[in-house]
LOKE-631045 format. One record per residue (C-alpha): x, y, z; residue number from 1; residue in one letter. Coordinates in steps of 0.25 Angstrom, whole numbers, plus 2048, in hexadecimal, padded with zeros to 3 digits. Example, Ala and Ser with C-alpha at 12.3 -4.5 7.8 and 13.67 -1.06 7.14 Angstrom:
[[831 7EE 81F] 1 "A"]
[[837 7FC 81D] 2 "S"]
***
This chain:
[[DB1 5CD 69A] 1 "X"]
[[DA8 5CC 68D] 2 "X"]
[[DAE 5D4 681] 3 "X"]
[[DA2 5DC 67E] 4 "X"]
[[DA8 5E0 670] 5 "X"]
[[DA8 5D4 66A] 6 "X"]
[[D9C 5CD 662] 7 "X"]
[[D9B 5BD 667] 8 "X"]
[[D9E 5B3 65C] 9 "X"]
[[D9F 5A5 65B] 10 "X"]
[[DA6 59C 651] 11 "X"]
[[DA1 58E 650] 12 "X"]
[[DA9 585 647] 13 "X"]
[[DA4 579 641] 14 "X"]
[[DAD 570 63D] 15 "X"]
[[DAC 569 630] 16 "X"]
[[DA1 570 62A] 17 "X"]
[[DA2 572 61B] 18 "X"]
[[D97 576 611] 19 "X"]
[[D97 56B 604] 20 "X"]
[[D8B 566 5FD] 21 "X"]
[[D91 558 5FE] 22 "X"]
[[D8D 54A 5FF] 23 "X"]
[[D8D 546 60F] 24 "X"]
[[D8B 555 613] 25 "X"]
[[D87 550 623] 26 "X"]
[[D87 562 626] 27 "X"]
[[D7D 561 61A] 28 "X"]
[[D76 554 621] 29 "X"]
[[D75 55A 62C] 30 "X"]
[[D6C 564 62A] 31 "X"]
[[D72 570 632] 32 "X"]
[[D68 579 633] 33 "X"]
[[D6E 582 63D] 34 "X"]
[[D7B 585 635] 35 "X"]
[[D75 587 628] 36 "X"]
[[D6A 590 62D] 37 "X"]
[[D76 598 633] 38 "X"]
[[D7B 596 625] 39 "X"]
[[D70 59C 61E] 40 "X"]
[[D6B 5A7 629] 41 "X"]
[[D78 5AD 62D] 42 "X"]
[[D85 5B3 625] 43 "X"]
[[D8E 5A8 620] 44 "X"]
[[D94 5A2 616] 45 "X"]
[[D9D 597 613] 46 "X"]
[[DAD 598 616] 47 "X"]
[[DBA 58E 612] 48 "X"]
[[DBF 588 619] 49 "X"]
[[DC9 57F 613] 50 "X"]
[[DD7 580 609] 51 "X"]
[[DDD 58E 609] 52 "X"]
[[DD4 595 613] 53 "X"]
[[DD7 58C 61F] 54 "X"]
[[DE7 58D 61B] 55 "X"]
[[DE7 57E 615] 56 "X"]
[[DF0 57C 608] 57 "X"]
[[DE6 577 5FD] 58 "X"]
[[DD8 57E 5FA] 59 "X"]
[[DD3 56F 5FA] 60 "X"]
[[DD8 56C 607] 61 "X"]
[[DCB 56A 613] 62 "X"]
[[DCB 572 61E] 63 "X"]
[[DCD 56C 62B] 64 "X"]
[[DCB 571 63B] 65 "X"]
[[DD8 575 63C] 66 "X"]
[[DDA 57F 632] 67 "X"]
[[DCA 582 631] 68 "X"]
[[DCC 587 641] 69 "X"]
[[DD9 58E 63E] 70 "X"]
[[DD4 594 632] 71 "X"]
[[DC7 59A 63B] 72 "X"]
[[DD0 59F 647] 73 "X"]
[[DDB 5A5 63D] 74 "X"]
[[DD2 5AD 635] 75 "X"]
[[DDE 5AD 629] 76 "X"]
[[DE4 5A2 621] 77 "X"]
[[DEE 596 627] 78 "X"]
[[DF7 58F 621] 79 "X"]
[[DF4 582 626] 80 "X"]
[[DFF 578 62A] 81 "X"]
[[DFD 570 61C] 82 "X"]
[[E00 57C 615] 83 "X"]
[[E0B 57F 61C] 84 "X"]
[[E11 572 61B] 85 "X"]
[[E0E 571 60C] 86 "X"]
[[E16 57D 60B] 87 "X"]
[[E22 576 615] 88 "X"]
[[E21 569 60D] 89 "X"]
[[E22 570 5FF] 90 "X"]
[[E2E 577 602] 91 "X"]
[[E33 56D 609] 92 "X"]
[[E37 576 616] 93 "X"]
[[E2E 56B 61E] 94 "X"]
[[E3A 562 61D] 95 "X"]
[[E46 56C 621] 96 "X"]
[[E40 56F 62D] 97 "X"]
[[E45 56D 63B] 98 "X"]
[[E3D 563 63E] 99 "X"]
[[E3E 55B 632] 100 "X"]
[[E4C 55A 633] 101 "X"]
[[E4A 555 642] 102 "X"]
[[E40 549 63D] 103 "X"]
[[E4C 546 633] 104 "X"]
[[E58 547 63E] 105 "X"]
[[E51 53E 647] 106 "X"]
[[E4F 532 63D] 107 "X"]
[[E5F 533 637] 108 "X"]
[[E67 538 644] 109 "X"]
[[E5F 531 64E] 110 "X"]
[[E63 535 65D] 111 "X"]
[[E60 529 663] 112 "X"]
[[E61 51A 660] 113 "X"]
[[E55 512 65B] 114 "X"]
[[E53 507 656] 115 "X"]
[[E4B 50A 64B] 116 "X"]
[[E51 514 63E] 117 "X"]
[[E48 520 641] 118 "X"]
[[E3D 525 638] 119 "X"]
[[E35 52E 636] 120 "X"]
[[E27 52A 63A] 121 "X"]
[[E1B 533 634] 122 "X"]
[[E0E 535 637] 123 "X"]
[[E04 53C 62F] 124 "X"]
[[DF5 53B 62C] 125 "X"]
[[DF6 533 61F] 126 "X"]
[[DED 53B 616] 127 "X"]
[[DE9 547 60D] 128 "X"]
[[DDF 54E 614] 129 "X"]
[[DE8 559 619] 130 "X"]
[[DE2 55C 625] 131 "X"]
[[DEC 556 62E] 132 "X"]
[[DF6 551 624] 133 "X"]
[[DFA 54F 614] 134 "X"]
[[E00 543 610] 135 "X"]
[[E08 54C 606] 136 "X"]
[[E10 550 613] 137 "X"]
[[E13 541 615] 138 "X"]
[[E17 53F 607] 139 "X"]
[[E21 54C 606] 140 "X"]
[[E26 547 615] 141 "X"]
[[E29 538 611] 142 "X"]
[[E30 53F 605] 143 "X"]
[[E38 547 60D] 144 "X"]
[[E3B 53B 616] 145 "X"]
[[E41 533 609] 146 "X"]
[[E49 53E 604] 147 "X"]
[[E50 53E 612] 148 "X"]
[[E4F 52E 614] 149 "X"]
[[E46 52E 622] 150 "X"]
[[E3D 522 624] 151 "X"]
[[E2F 524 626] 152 "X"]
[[E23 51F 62E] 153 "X"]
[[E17 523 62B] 154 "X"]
[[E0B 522 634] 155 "X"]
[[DFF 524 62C] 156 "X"]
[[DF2 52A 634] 157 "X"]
[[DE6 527 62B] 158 "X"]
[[DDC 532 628] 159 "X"]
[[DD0 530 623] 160 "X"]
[[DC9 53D 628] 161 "X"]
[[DCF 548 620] 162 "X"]
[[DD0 53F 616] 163 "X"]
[[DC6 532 60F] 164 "X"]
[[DC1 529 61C] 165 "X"]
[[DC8 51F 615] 166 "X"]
[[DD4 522 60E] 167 "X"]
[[DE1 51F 615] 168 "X"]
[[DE7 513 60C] 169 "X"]
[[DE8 51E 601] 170 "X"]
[[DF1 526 60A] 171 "X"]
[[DF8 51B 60D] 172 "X"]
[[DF9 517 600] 173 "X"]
[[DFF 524 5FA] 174 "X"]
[[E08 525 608] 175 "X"]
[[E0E 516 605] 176 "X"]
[[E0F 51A 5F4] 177 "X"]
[[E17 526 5F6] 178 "X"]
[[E1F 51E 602] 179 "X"]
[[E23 512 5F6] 180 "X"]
[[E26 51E 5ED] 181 "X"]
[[E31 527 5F6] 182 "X"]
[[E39 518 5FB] 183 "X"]
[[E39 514 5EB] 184 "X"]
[[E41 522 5E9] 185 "X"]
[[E48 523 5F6] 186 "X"]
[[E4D 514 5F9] 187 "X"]
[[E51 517 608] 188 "X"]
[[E44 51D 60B] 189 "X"]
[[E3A 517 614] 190 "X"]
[[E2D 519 618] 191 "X"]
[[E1F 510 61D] 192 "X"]
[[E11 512 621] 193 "X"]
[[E14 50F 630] 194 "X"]
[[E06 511 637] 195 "X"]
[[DF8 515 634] 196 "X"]
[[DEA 518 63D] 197 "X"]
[[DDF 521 63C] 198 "X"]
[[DDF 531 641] 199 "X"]
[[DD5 52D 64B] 200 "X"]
[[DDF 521 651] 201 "X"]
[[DEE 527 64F] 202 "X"]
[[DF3 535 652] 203 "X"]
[[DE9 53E 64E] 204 "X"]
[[DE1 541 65B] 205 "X"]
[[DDD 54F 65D] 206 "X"]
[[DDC 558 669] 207 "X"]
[[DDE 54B 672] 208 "X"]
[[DD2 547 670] 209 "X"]
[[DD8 535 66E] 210 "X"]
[[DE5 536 673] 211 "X"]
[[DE4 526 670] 212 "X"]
[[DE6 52E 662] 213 "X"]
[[DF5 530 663] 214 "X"]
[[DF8 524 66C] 215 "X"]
[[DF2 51C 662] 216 "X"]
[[DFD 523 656] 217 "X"]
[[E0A 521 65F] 218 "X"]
[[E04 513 660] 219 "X"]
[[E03 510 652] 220 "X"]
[[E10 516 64D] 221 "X"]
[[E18 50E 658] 222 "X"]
[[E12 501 654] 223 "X"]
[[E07 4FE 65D] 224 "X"]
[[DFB 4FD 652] 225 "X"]
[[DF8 4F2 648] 226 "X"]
[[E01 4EC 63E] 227 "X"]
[[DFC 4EA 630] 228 "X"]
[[E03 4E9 624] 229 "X"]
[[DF8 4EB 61A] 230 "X"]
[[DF3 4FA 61F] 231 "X"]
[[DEA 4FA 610] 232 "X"]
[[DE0 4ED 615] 233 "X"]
[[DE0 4F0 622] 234 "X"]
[[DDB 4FD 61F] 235 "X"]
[[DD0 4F8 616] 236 "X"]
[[DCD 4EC 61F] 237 "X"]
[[DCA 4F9 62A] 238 "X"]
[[DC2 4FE 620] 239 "X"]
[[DB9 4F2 61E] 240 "X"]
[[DB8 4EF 62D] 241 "X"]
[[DB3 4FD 62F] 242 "X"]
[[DAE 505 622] 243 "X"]
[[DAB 511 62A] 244 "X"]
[[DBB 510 62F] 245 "X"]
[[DC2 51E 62B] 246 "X"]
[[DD0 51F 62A] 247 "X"]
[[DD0 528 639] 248 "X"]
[[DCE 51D 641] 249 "X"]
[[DD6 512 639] 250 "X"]
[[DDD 50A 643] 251 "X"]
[[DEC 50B 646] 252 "X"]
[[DF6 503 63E] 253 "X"]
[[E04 4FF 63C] 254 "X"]
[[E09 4FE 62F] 255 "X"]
[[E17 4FC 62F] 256 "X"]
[[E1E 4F4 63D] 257 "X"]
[[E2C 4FB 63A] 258 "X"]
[[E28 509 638] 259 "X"]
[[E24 50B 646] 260 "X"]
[[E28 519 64D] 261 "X"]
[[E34 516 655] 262 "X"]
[[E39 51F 65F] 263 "X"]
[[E42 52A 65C] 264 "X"]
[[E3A 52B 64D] 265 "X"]
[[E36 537 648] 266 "X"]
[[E27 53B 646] 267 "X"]
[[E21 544 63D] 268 "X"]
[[E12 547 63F] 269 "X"]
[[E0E 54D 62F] 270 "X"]
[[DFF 551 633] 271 "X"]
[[DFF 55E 634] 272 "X"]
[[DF1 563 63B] 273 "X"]
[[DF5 565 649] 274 "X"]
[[DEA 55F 651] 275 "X"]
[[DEB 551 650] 276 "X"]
[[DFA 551 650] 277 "X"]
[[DFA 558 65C] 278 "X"]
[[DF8 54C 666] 279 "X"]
[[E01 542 65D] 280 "X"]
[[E0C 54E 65F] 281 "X"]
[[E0B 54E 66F] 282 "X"]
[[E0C 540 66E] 283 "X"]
[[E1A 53D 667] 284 "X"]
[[E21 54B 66E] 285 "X"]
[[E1D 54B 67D] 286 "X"]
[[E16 53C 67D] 287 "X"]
[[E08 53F 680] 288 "X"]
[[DFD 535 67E] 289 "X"]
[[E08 52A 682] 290 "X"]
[[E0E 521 68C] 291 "X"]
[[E1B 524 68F] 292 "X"]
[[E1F 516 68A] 293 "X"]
[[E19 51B 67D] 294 "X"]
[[E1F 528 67C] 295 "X"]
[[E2D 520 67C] 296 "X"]
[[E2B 51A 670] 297 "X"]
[[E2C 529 669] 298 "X"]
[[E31 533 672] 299 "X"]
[[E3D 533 669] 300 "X"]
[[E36 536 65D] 301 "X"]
[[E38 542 655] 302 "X"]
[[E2B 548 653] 303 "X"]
[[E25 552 649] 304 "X"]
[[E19 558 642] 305 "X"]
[[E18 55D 636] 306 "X"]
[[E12 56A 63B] 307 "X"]
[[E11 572 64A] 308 "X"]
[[E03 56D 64E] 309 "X"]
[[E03 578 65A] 310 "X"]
[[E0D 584 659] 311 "X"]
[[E0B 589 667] 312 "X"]
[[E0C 57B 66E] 313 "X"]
[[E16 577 664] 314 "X"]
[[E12 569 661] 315 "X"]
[[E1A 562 659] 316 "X"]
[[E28 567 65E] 317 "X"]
[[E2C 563 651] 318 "X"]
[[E23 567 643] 319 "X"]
[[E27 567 634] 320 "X"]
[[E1F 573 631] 321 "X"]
[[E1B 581 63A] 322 "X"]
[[E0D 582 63B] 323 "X"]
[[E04 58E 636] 324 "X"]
[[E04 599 63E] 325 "X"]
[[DF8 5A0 642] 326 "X"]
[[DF6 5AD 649] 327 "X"]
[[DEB 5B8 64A] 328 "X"]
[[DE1 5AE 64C] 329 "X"]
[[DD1 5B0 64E] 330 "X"]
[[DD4 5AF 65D] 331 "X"]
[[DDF 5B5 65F] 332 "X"]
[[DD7 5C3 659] 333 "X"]
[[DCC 5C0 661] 334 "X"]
[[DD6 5BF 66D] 335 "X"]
[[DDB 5CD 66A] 336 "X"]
[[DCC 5D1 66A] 337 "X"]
[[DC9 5CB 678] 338 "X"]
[[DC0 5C1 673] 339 "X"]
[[DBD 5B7 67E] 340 "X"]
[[DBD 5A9 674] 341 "X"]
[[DB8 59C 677] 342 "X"]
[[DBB 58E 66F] 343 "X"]
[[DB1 583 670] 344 "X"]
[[DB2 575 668] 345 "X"]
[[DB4 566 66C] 346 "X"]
[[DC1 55F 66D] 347 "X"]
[[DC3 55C 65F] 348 "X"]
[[DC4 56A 65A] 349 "X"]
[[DC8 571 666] 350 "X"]
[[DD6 573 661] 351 "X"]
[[DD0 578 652] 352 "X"]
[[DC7 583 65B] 353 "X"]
[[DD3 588 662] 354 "X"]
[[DE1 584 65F] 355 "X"]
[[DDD 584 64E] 356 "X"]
[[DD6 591 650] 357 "X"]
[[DDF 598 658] 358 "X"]
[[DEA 596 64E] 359 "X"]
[[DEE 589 653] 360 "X"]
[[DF2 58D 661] 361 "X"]
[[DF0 583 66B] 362 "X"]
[[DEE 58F 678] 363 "X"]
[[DE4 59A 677] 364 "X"]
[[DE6 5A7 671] 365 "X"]
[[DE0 5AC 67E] 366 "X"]
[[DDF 5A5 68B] 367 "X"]
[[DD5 5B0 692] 368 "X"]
[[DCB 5B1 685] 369 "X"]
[[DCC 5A3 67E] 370 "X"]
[[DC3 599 684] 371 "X"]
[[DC4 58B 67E] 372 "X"]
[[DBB 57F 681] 373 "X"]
[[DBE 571 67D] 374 "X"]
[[DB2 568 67D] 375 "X"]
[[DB6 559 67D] 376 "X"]
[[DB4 552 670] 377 "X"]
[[DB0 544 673] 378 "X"]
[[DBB 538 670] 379 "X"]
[[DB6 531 665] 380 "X"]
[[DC2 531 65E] 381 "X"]
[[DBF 538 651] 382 "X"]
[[DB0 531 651] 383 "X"]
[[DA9 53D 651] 384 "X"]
[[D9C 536 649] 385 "X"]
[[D9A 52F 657] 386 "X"]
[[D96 53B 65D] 387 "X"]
[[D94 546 652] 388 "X"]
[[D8D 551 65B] 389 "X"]
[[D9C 552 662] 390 "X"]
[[D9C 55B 66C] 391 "X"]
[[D95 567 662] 392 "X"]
[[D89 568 66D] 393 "X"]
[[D92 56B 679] 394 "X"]
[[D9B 576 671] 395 "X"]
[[D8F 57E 66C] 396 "X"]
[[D8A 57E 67A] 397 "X"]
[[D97 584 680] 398 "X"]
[[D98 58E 674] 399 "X"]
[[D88 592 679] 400 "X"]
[[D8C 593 687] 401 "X"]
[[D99 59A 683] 402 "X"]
[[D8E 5A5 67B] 403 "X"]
[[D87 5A6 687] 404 "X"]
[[D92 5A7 690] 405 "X"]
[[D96 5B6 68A] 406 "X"]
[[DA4 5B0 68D] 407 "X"]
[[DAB 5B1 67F] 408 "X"]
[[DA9 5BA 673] 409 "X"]
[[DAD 5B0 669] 410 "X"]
[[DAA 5A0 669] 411 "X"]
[[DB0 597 662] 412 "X"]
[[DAD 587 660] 413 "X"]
[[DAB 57D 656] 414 "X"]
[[DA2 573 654] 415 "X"]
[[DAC 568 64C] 416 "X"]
[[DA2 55B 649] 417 "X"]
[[D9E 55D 63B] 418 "X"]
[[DAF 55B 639] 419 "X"]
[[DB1 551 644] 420 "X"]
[[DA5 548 640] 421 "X"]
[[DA7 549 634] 422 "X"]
[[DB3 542 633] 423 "X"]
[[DAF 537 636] 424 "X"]
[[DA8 534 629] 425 "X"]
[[D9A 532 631] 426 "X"]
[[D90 53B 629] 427 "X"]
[[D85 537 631] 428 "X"]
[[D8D 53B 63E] 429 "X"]
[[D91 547 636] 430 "X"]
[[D83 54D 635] 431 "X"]
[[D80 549 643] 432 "X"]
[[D8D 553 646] 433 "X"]
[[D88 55E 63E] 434 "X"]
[[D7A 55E 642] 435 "X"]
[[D80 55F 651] 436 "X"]
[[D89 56B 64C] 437 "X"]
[[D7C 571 646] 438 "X"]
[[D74 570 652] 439 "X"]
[[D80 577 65A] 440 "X"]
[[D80 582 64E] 441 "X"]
[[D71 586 653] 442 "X"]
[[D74 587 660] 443 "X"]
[[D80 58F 65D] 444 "X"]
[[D77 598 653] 445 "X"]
[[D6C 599 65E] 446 "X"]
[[D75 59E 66A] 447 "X"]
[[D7E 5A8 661] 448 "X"]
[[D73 5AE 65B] 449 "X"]
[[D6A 5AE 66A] 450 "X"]
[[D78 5B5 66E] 451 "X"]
[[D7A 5BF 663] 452 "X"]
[[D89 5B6 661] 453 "X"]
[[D90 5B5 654] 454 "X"]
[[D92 5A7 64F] 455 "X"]
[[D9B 5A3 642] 456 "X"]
[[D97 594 63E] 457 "X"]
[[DA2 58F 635] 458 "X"]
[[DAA 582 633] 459 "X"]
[[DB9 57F 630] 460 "X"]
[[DB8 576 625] 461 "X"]
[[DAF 56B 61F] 462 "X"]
[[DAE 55C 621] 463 "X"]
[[D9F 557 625] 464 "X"]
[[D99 55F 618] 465 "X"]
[[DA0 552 610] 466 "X"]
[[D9F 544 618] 467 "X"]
[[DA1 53C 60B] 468 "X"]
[[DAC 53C 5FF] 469 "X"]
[[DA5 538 5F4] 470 "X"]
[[DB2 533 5ED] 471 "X"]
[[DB6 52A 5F7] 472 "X"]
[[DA6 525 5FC] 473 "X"]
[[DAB 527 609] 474 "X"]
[[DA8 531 615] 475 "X"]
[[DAE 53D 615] 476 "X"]
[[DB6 540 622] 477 "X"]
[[DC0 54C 61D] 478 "X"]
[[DBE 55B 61E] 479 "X"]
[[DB8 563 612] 480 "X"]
[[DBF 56F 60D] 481 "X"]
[[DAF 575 60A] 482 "X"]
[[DAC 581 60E] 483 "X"]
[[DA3 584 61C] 484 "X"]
[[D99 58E 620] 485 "X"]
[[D9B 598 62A] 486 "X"]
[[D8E 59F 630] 487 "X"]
[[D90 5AC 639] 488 "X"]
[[D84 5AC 641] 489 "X"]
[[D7E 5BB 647] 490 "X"]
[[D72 5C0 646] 491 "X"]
[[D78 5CE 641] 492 "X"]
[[D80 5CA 635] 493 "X"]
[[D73 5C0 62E] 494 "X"]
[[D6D 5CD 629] 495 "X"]
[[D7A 5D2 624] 496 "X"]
[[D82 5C8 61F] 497 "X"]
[[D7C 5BD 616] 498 "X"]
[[D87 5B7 610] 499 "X"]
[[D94 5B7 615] 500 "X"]
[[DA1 5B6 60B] 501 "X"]
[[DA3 5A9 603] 502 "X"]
[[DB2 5A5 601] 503 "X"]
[[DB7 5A9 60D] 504 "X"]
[[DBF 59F 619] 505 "X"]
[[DC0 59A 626] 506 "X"]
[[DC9 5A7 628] 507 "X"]
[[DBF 5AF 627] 508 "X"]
[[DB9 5AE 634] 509 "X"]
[[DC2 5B3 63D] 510 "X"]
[[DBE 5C0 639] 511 "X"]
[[DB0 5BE 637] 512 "X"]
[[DB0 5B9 645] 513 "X"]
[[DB6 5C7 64A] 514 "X"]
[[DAD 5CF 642] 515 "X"]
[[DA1 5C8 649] 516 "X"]
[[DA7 5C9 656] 517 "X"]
[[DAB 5D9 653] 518 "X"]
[[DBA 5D8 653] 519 "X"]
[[DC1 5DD 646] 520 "X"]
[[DC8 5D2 63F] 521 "X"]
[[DD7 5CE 642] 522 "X"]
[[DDE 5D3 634] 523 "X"]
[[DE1 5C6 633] 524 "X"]
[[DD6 5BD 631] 525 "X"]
[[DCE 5BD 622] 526 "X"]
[[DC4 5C6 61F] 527 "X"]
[[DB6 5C4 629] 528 "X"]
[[DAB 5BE 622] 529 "X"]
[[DA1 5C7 626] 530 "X"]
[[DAC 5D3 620] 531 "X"]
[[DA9 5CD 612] 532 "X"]
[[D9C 5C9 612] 533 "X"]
[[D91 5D2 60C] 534 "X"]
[[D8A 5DA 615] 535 "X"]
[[D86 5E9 616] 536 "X"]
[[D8F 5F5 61C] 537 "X"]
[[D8F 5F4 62B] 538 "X"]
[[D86 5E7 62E] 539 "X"]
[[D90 5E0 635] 540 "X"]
[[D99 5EA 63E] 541 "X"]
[[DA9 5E7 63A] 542 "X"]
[[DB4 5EC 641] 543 "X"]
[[DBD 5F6 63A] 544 "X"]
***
């Protein structure tokens, strides 16, 4: 039954749109008529979306779909894993925990024979990006590890999208440096730079979308990859066969023979952003993706992650660190409101519309009035410049039909290609992507207004706004931590509200959305932008 008290809203978020007057702009390049003449028409303003605001530990630090989705859905301030591990590394309670102590046991008090002395075998995205790890966390963990005399294998997943195309040798130059330093002071200490391969090859898939993905990591760290013992030329010989090459998609490589994981090792996964560590989690603890042939080879592996990735599903079993706890979120007040919701995004950002904005709970909040629909991304294994218009036409016409429907009273979906285009570097794919996101923006535009619905246009961080890093003279693949626009477009406000507040957050809109939809905020969400926005007495009704 329709609920007649609440005012329809709908909430498209674009990934990976920042504002920046910088060299390589593809939104500026791509001429979006349709968002800035919402820009200019409607209220709006400009919000942050990165460091402090989004819970991240540094005001530098870029946003990222993961924060930037549970920053929307929370309405307040996170911490974010990386802050809470910083917190766990510096007071060193990361290493006294239960888990910690159960990595260690395993590798000195062994409870079965091997033929191999145990190590401990690390993996970890090998950069400083600080989306999905911090190398920092791999120099305090190999420190650890020679304080207490554990060996280590380190299999090194190259970046080369939160951070320069091009840049791993110098993570693998600091990594192998501050290796030689610890075994000059700790004679009896060990450590080598097992394995390496791109995030689009090993590990690192995302919502299943290339299981091949974390068959193809088991498969490198137990030996089944190239051998080279000159990792630096090989590297720079990739480069020179294919300058376009970036560190995603290097291939697979074996770097050290002896180091392989061996059964009954213990694992410790250091990334700490959950979805792309989910798949390489359900591999090593129940064996999925595997044969049962290959699932011998580890089942008596201790494993770990450095964080919880999913607290209701409880994947790992065993984590360094608890992960943030989030609660009155968005949806859950909505709920409580008997707003009949529905999600609507492609595969690649699915789990950031639902799992990341629900405060990072894989179920829904409510079965009877939570809708979600997941339109299949295409498999083009993280080549999104192949086809940048992605699957942005078919979500927009299931939010219009949604409209039309009379089904829900507030709509959610996200339109993710300005982000996932531009990683790859591409600008000219990039403002292919972003003219597609434009043209689905106007059709948005058209049926909301045509409808009397509220829609809020915003994004939850930057990327395609800078496509080239003028200290390196390469492409820029990594997030932004610019700030982006959010436009709330209605006929009734543009005569009242000309400017919305500067210096406001992501956080902000929860409560901005309930005041559109006519439900007083939850007294936990940060202050609506249309409460602090100038406008005279009256002109837009909120609830006492």
């Amino acid at each position: 039954m329709k609920n007649i008290k609440l005012n329809k809203t709908v909430l498209c978020i674009i990934d990976g749109l920042g504002i920046a007057n910088e060299h390589g702009n593809a939104i500026a390049m791509a001429n979006m008529q349709n968002l800035w003449n919402a820009f200019d028409k409607y209220p709006s303003t400009t919000l942050i979306a990165s460091g402090h605001e989004v819970g991240l530990s540094d005001e530098k630090d870029a946003g990222n779909s993961e924060v930037g989705h549970n920053a929307i859905g929370a309405g307040q301030i996170i911490k974010q894993g990386l802050v809470l591990l910083n917190d766990q590394f510096k007071s060193g309670k990361i290493f006294q925990s239960d888990t910690w102590k159960k990595l260690v046991n395993n590798i000195k008090n062994p409870s079965h024979v091997k033929s191999t002395a145990p190590k401990l075998n690390i993996i970890i995205l090998l950069s400083d990006g600080r989306v999905h790890s911090d190398i920092e966390h791999l120099f305090l963990t190999l420190n650890r590890c020679a304080i207490e005399n554990i060996p280590v294998s380190i299999h090194a997943i190259a970046d080369g999208r939160d951070v320069s195309p091009q840049s791993i040798l110098v993570y693998l130059k600091q990594t192998q440096e501050f290796i030689d330093e610890l075994e000059s002071k700790h004679n009896d200490f060990a450590a080598t730079i097992a394995t390496i391969g791109g995030r689009g090859r090993i590990f690192m898939d995302r919502y299943e979308s290339n299981i091949q993905i974390p068959i193809r990591g088991f498969e490198t760290i137990t030996g089944n990859a190239t051998y080279t013992n000159n990792i630096e030329n090989l590297i720079k010989e990739e480069y020179a066969k294919n300058p376009k090459l970036t560190d995603e998609n290097l291939p697979n490589f074996v770097l050290d023979n002896s180091a392989m994981l061996n059964n009954g090792d213990s694992v410790l996964l250091l990334n700490y952003r959950g979805d792309r560590a989910l798949q390489t989690c359900a591999m090593f603890e129940t064996g999925k993706y595997l044969t049962n042939e290959q699932f011998s080879k580890i089942d008596k592996c201790m494993f770990a992650g450095i964080l919880q990735y999913d607290s209701e599903l409880l994947i790992p079993k065993n984590y360094l660190c608890p992960p943030p706890v989030i609660e009155n979120t968005l949806t859950e007040w909505l709920v409580k409101h008997n707003a009949r919701q529905l999600s609507v995004t492609e595969t690649v950002k699915f789990g950031h519309l639902t799992y990341y904005f629900n405060g990072n709970k894989g179920k829904k909040i409510s079965e009877d009035l939570e809708t979600w629909i997941e339109i299949k991304s295409d498999e083009l294994n993280g080549m999104f410049n192949k086809k940048p218009r992605m699957k942005a036409p078919e979500i927009t016409k299931s939010v219009i039909k949604a409209i039309h429907s009379n089904k829900y009273d507030f709509i959610k979906c996200n339109l993710p290609n300005p982000d996932m285009v531009g990683h790859t570097g591409d600008l000219n794919a990039t403002i292919e992507a972003c003219k597609c996101v434009d043209e689905c923006l106007g059709e948005l535009i058209t049926i909301c207004l045509e409808t009397n619905t509220n829609l809020v246009i915003c994004a939850d961080h930057g990327n395609a706004e800078e496509m080239f890093d003028a200290k390196t003279n390469q492409p820029k693949t990594a997030h932004t931590n610019n700030l982006v626009p959010c436009i709330l477009v209605k006929k009734s406000l543009r005569d009242h509200y000309k400017q919305l507040p500067t210096g406001m957050g992501l956080t902000n809109i929860a409560a901005t959305i309930c005041d559109l939809m006519d439900i007083k905020p939850s007294p936990h969400f940060k202050p609506s932008l249309l409460e602090r926005a100038k406008a005279p007495y009256g002109a837009f009704k909120l609830r006492s």
